[in-house]
N, CA, C and O atoms as a CHARMM CRD file, in Angstrom:
* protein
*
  340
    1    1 UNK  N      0.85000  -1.18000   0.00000 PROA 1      0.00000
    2    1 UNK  CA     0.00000   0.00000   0.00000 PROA 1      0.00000
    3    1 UNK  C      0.89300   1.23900   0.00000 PROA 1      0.00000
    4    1 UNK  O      1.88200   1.26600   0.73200 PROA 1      0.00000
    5    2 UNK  N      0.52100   2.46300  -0.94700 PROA 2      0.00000
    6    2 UNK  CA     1.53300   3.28200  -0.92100 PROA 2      0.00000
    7    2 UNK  C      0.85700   4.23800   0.24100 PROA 2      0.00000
    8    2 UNK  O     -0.28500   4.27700   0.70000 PROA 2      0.00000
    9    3 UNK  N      2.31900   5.15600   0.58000 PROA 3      0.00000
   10    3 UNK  CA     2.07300   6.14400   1.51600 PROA 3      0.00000
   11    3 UNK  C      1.00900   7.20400   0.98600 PROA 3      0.00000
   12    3 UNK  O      0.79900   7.56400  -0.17200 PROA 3      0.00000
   13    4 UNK  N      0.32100   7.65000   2.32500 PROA 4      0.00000
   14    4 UNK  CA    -0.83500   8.90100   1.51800 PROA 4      0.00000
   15    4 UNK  C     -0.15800  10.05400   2.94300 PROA 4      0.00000
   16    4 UNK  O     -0.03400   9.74400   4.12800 PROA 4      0.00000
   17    5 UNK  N      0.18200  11.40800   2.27200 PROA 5      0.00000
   18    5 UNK  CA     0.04600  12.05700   3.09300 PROA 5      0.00000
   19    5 UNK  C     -1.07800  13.32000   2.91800 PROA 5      0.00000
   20    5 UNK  O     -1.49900  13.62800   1.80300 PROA 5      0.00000
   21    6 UNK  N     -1.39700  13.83100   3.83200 PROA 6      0.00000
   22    6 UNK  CA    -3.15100  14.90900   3.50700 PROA 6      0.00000
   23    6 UNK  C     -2.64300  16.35100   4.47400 PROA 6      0.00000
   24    6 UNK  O     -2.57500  16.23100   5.69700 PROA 6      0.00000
   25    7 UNK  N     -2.36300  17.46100   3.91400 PROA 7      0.00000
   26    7 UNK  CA    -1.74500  18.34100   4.14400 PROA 7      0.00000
   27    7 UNK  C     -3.22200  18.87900   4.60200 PROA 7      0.00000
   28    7 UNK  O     -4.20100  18.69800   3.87900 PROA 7      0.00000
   29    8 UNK  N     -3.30800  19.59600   5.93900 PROA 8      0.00000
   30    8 UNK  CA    -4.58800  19.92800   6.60800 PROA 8      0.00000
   31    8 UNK  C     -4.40900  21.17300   7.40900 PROA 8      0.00000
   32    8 UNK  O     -3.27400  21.51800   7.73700 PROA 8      0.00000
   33    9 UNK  N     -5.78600  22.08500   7.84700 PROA 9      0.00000
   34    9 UNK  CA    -5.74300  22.48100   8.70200 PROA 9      0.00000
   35    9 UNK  C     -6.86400  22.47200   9.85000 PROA 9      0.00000
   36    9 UNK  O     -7.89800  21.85100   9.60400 PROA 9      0.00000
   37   10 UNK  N     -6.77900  22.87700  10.62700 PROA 10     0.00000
   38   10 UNK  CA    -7.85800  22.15900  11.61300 PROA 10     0.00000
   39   10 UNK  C     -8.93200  22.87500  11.66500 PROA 10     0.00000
   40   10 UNK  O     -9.59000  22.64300  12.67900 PROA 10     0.00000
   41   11 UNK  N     -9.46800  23.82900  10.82000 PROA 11     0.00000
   42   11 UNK  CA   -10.38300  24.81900  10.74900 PROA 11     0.00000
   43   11 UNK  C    -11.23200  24.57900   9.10800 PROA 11     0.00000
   44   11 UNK  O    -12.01700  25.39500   8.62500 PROA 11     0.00000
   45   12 UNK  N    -10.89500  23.49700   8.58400 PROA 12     0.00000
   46   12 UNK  CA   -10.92900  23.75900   7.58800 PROA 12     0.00000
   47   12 UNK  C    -11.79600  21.71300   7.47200 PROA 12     0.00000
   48   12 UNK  O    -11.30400  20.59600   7.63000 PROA 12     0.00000
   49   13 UNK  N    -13.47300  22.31000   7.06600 PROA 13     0.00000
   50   13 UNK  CA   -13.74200  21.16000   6.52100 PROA 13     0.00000
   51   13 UNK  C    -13.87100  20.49000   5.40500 PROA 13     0.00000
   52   13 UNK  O    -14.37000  19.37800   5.57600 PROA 13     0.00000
   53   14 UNK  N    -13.57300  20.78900   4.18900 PROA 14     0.00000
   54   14 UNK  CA   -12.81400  20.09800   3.03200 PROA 14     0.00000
   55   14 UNK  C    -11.97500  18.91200   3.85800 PROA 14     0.00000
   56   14 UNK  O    -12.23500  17.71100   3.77400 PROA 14     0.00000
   57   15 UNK  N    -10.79200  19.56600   4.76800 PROA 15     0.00000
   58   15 UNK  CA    -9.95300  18.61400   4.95800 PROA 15     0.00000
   59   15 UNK  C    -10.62500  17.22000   6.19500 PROA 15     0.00000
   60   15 UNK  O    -10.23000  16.05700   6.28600 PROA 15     0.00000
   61   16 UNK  N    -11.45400  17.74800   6.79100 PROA 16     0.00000
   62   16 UNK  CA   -12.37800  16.57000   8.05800 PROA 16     0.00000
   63   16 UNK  C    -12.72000  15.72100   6.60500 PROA 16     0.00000
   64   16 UNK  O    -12.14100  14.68400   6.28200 PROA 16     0.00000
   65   17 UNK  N    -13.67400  16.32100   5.89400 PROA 17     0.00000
   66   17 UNK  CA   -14.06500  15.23700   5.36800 PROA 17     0.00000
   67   17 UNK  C    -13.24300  14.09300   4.24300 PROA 17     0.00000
   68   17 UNK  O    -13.39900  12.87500   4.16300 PROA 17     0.00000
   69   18 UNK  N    -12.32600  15.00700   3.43600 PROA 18     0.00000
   70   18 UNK  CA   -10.99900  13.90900   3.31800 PROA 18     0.00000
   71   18 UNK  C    -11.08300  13.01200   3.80000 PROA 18     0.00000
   72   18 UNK  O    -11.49200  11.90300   3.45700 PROA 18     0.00000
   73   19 UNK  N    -10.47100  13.63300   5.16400 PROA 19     0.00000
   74   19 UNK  CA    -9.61600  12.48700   6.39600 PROA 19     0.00000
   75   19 UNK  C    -10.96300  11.16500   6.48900 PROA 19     0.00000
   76   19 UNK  O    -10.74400   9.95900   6.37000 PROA 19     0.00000
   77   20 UNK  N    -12.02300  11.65900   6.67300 PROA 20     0.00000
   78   20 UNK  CA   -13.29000  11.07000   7.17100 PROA 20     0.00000
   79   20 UNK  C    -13.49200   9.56800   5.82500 PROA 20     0.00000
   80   20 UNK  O    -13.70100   8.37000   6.01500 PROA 20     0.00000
   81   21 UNK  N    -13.36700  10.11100   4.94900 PROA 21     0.00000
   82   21 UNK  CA   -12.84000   9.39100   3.86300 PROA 21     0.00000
   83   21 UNK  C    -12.28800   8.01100   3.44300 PROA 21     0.00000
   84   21 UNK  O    -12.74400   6.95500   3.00600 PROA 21     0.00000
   85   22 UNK  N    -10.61200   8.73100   3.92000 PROA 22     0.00000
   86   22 UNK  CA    -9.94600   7.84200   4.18000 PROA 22     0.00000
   87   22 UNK  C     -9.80900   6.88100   5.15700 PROA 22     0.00000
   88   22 UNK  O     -9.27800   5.77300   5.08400 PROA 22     0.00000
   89   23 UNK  N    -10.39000   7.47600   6.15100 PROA 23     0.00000
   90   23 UNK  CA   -10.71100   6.54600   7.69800 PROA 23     0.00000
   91   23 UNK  C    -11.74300   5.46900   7.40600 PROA 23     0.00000
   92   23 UNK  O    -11.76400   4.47100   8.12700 PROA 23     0.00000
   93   24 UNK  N    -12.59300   5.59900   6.41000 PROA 24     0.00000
   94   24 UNK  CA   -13.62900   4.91300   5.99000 PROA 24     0.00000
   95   24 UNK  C    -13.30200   3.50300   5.22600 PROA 24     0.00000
   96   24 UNK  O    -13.83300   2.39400   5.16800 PROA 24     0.00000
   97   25 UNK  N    -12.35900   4.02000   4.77500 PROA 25     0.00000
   98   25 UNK  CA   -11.85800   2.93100   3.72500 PROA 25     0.00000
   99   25 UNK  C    -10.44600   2.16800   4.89100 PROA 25     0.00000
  100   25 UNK  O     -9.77300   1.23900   4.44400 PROA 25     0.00000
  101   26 UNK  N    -10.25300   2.56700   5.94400 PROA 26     0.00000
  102   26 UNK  CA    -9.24000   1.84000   6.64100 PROA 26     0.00000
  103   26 UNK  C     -7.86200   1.82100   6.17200 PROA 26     0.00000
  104   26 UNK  O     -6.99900   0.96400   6.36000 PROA 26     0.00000
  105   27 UNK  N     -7.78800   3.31700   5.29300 PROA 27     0.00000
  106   27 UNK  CA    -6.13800   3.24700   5.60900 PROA 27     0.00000
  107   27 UNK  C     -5.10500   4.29900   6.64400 PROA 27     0.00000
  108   27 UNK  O     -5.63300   5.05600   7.45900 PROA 27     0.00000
  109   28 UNK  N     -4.30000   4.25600   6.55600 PROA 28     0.00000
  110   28 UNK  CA    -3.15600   4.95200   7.21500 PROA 28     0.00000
  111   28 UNK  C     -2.76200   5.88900   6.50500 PROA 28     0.00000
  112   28 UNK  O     -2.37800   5.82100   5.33700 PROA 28     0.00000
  113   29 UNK  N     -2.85600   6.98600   7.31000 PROA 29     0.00000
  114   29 UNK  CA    -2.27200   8.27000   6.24900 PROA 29     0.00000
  115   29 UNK  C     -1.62100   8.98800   7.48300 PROA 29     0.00000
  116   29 UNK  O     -1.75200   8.65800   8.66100 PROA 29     0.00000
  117   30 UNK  N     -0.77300  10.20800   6.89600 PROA 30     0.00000
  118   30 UNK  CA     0.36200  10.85000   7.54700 PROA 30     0.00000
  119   30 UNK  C     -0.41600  12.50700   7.04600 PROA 30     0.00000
  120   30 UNK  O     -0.33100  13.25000   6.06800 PROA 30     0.00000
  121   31 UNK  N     -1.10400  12.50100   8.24500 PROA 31     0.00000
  122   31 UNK  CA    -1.51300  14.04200   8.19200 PROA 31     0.00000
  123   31 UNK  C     -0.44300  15.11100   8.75000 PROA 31     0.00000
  124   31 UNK  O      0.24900  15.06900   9.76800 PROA 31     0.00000
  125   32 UNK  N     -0.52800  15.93600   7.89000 PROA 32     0.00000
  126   32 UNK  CA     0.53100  17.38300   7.94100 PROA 32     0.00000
  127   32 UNK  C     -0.21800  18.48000   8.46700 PROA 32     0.00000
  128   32 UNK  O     -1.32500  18.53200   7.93200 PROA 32     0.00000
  129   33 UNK  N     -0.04400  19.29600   9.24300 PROA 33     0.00000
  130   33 UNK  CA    -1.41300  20.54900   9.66700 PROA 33     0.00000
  131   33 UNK  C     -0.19100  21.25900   9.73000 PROA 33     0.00000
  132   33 UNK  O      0.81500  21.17500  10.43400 PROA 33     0.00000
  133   34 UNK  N     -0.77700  22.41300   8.24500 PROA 34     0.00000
  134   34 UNK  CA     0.18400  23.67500   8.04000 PROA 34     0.00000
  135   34 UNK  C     -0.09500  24.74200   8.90100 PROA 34     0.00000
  136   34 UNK  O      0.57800  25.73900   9.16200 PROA 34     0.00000
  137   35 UNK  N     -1.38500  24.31300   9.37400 PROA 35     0.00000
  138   35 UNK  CA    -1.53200  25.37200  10.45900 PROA 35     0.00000
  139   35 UNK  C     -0.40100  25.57100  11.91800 PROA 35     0.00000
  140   35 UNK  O      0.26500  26.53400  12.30100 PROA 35     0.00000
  141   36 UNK  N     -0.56200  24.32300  12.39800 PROA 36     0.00000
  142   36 UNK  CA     0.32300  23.80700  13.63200 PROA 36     0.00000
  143   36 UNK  C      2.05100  24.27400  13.12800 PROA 36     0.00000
  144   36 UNK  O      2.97100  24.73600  13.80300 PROA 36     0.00000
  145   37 UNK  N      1.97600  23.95200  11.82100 PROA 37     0.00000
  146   37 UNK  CA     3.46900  23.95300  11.55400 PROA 37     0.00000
  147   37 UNK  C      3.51800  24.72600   9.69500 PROA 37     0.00000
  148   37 UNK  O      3.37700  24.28600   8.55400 PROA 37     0.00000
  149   38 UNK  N      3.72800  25.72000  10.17100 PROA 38     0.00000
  150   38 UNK  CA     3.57600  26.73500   8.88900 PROA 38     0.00000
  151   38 UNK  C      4.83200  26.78500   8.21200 PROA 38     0.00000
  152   38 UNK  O      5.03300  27.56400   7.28000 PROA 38     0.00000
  153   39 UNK  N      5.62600  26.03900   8.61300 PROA 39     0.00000
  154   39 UNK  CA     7.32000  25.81100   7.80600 PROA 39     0.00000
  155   39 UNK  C      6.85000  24.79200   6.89800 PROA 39     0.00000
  156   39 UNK  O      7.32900  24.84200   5.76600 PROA 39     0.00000
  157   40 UNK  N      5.82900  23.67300   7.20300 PROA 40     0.00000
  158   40 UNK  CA     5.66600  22.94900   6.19100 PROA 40     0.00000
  159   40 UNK  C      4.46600  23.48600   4.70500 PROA 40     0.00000
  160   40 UNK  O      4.12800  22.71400   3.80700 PROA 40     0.00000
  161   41 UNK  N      4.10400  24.69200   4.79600 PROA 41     0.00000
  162   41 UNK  CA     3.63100  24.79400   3.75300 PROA 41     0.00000
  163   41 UNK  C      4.03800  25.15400   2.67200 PROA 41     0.00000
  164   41 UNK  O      3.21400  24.91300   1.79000 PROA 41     0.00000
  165   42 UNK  N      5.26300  25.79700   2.19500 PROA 42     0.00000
  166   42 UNK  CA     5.76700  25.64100   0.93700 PROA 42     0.00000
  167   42 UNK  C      6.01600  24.45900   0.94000 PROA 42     0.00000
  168   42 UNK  O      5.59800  24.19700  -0.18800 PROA 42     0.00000
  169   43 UNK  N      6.53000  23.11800   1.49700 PROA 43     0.00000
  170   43 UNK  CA     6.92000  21.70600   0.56500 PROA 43     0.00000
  171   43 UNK  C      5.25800  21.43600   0.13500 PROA 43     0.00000
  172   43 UNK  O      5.22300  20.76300  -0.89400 PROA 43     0.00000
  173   44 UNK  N      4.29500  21.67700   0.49200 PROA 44     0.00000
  174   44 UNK  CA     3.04500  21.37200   0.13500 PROA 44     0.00000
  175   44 UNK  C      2.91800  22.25700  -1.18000 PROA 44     0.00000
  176   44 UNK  O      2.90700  21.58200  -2.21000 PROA 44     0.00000
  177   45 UNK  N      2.82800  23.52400  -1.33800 PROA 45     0.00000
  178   45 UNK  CA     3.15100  24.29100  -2.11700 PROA 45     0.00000
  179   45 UNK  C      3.40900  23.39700  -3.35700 PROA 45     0.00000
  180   45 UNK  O      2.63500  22.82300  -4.12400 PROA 45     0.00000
  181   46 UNK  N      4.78600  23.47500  -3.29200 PROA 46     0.00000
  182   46 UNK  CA     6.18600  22.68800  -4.60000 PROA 46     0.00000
  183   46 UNK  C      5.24900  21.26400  -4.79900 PROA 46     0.00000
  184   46 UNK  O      4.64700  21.31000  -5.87100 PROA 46     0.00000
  185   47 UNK  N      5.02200  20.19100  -4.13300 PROA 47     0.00000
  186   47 UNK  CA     4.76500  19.36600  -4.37300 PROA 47     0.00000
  187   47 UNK  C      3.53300  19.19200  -5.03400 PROA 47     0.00000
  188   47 UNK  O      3.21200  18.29300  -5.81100 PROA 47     0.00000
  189   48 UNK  N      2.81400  20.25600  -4.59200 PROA 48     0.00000
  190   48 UNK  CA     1.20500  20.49600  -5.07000 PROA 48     0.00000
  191   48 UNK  C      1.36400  21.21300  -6.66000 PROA 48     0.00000
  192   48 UNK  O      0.38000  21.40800  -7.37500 PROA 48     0.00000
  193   49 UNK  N      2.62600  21.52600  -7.02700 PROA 49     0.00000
  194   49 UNK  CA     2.22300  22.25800  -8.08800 PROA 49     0.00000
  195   49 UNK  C      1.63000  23.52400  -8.04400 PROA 49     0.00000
  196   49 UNK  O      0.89500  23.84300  -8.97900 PROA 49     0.00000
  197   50 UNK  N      1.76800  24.08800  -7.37400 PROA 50     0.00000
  198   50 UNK  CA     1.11500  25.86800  -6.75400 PROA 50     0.00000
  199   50 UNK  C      0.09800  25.75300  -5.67900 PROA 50     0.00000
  200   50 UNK  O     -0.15900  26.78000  -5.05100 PROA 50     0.00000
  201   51 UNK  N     -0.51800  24.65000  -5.37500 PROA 51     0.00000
  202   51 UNK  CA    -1.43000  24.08600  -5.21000 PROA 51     0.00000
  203   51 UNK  C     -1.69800  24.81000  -3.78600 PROA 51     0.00000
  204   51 UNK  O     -1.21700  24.14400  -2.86800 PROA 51     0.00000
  205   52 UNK  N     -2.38400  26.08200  -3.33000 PROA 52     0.00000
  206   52 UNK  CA    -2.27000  26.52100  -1.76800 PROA 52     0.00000
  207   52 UNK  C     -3.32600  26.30000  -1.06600 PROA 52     0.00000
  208   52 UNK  O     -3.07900  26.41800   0.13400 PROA 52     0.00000
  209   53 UNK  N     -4.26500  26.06300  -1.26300 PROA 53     0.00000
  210   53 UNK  CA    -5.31200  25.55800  -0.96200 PROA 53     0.00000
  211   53 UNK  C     -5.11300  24.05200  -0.21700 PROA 53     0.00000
  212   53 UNK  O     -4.50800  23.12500  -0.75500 PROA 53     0.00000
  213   54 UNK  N     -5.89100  23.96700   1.46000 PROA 54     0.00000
  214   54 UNK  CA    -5.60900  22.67300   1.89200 PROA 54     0.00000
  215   54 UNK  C     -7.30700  21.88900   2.19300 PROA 54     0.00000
  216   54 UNK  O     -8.15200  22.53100   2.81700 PROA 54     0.00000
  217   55 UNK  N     -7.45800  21.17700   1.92500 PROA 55     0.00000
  218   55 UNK  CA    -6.50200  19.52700   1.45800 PROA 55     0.00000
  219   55 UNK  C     -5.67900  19.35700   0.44300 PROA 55     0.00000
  220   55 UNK  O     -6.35000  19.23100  -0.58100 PROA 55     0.00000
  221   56 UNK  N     -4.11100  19.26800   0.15300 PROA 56     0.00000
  222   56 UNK  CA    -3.74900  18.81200  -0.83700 PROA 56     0.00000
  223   56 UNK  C     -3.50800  17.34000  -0.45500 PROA 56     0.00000
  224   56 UNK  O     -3.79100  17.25200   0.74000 PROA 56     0.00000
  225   57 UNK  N     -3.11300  16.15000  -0.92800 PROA 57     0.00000
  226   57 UNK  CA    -3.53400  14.60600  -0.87700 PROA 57     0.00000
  227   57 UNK  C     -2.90500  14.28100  -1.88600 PROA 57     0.00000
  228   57 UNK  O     -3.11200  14.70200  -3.02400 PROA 57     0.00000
  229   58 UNK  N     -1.74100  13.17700  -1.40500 PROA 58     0.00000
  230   58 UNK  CA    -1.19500  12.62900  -2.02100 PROA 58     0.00000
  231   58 UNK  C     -1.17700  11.30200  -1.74800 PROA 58     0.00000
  232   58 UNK  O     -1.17500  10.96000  -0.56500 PROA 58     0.00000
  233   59 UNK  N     -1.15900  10.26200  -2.84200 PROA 59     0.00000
  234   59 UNK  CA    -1.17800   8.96400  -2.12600 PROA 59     0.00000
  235   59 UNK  C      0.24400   8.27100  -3.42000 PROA 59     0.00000
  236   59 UNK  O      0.32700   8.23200  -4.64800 PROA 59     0.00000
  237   60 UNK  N      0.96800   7.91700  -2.48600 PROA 60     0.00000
  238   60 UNK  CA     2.29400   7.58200  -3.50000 PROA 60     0.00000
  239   60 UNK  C      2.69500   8.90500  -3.80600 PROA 60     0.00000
  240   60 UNK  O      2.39500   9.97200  -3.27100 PROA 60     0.00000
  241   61 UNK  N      3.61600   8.56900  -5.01200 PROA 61     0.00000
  242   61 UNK  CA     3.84500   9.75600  -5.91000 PROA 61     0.00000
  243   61 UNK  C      2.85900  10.59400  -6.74200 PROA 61     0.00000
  244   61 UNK  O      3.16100  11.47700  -7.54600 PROA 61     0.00000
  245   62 UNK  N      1.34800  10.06800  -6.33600 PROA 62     0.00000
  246   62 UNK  CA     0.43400  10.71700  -6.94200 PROA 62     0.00000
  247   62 UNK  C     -0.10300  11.61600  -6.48200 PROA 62     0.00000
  248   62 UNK  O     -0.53900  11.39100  -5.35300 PROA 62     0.00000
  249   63 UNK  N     -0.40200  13.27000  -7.13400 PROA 63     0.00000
  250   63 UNK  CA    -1.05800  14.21500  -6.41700 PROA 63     0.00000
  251   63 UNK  C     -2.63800  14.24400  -6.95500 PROA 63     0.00000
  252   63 UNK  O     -3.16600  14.57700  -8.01500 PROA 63     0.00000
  253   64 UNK  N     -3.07300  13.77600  -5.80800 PROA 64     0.00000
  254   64 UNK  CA    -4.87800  13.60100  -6.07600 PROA 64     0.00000
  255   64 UNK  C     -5.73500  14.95300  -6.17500 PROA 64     0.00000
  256   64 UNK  O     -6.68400  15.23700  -6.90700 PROA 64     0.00000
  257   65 UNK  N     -4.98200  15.78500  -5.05400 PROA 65     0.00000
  258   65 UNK  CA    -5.29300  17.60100  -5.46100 PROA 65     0.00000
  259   65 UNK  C     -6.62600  16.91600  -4.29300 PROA 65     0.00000
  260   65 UNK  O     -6.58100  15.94500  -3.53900 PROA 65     0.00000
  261   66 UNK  N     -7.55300  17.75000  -4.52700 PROA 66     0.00000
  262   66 UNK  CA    -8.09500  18.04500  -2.72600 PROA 66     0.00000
  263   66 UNK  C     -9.59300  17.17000  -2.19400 PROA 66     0.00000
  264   66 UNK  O     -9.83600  16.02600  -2.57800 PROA 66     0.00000
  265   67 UNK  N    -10.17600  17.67200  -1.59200 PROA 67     0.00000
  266   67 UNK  CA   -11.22500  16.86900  -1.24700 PROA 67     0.00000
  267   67 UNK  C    -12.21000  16.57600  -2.33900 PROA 67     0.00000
  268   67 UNK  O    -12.70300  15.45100  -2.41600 PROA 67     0.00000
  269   68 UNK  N    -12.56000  17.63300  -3.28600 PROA 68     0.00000
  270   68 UNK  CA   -13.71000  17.64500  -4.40200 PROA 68     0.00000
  271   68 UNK  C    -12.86900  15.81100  -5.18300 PROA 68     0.00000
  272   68 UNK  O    -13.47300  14.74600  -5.31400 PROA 68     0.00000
  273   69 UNK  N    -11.41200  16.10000  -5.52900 PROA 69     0.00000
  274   69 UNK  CA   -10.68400  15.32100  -6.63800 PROA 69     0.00000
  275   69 UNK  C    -10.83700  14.16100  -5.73000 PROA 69     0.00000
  276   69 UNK  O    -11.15200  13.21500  -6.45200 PROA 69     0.00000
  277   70 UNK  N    -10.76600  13.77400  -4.49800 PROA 70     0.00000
  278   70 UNK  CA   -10.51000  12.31600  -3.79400 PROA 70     0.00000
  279   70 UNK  C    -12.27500  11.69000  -3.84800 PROA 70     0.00000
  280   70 UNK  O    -12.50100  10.55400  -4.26400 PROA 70     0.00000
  281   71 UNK  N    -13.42400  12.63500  -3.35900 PROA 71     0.00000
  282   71 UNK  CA   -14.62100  12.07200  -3.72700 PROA 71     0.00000
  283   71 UNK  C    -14.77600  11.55700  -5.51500 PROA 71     0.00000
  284   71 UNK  O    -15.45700  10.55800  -5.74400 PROA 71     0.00000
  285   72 UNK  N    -14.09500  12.31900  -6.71200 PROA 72     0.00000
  286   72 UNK  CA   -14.67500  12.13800  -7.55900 PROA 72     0.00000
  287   72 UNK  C    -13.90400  11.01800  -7.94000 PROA 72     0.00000
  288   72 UNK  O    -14.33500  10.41700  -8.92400 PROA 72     0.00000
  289   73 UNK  N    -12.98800  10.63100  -7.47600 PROA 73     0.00000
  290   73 UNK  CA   -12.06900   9.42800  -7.32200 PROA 73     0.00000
  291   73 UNK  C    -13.24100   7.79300  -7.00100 PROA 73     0.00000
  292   73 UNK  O    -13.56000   6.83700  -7.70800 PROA 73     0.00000
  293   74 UNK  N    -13.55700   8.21800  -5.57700 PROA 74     0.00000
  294   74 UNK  CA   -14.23000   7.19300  -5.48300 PROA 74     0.00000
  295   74 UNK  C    -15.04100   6.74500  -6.06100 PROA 74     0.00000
  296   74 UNK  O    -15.08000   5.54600  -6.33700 PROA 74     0.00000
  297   75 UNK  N    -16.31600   7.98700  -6.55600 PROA 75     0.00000
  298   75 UNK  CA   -17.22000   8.06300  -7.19300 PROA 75     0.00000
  299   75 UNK  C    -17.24200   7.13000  -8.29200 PROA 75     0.00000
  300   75 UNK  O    -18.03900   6.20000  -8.42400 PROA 75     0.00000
  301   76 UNK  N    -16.00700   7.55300  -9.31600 PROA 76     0.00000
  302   76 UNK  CA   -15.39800   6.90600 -10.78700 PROA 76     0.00000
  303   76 UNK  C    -14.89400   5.43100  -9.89000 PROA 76     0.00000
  304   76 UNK  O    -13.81200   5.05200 -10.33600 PROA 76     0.00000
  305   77 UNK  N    -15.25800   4.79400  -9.08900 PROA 77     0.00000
  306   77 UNK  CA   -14.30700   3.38900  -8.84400 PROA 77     0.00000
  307   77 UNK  C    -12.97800   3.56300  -8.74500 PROA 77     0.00000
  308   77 UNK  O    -12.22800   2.59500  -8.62200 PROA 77     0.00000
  309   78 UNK  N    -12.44500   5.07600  -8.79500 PROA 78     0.00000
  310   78 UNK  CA   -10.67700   4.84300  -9.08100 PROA 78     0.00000
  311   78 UNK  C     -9.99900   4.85400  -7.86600 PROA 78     0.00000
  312   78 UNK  O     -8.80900   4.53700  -7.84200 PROA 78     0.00000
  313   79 UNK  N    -10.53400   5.14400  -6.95300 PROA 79     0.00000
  314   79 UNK  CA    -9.99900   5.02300  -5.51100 PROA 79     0.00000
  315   79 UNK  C     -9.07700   4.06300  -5.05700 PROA 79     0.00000
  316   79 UNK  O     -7.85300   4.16200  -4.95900 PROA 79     0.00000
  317   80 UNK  N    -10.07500   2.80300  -4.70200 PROA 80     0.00000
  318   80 UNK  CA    -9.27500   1.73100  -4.36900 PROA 80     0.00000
  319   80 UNK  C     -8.24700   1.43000  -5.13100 PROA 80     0.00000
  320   80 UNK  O     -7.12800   1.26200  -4.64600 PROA 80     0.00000
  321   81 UNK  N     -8.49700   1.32600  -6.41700 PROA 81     0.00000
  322   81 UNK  CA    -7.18900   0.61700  -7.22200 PROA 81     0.00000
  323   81 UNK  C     -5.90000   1.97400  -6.71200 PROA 81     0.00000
  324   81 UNK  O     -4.72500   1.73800  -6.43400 PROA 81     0.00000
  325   82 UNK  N     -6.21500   2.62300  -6.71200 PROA 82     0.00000
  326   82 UNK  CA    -4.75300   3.57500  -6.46400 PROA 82     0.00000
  327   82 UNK  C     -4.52000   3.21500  -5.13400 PROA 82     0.00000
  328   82 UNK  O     -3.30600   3.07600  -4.98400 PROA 82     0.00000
  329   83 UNK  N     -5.09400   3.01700  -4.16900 PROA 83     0.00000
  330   83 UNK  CA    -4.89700   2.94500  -2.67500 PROA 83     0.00000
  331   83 UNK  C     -4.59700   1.92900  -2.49700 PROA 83     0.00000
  332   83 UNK  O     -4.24000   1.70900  -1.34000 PROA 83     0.00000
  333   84 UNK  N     -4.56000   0.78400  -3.44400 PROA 84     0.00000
  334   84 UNK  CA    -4.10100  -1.02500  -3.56300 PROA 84     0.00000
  335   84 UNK  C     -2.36200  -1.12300  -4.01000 PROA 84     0.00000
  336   84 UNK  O     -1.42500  -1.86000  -3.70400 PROA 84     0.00000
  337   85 UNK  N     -2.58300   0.20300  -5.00400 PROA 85     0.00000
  338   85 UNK  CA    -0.86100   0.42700  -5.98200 PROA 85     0.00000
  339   85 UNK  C      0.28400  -0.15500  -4.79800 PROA 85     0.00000
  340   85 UNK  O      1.48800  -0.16700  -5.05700 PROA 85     0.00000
C-alpha cells in the first residue's frame, strides 16, 4: 500500500471530510497541519504544483489535489485501485 500524506488544517472542513474518507476505507495516512506547523507549507506548495489551498492529498507519488478530486475518485471506482498500488 503506498504512503498517503493529507496536508490539513484544523479549521478547515474540506480537509475533516478527506480524512473522514480515508478513515472509511481503513487506511493509514500521515496528516501534515500547516496550520500547527507553517514551515511545512511551501513543501506542500512545490509538491502540489502551486497548489495553496488545503486539502492537498497525495497517495504515492500521486497528487490527487483536494477533497472535491478524492470524492470524484471514489465516485469513478478509481480510488481503491490507487490505494491497492
Amino acid at each position: 500500500m503506498p504512503s498517503i500524506d493529507i496536508y490539513t488544517s484544523p479549521l478547515c472542513g474540506f480537509c475533516h471530510a478527506a480524512k473522514r474518507l480515508l478513515t472509511q476505507k481503513g487506511v493509514d495516512f500521515n496528516e501534515i497541519d500547516v496550520w500547527a506547523n507553517p514551515t511545512r507549507k511551501p513543501e506542500m506548495i512545490q509538491r502540489a504544483n502551486g497548489g495553496r489551498t488545503v486539502p492537498q492529498i497525495f497517495i504515492g507519488d500521486t497528487h490527487v489535489g483536494g477533497c472535491d478530486e478524492i470524492y470524484a475518485l471514489e465516485r469513478a471506482g478509481n480510488l481503491d485501485p490507487l490505494l491497492q498500488a
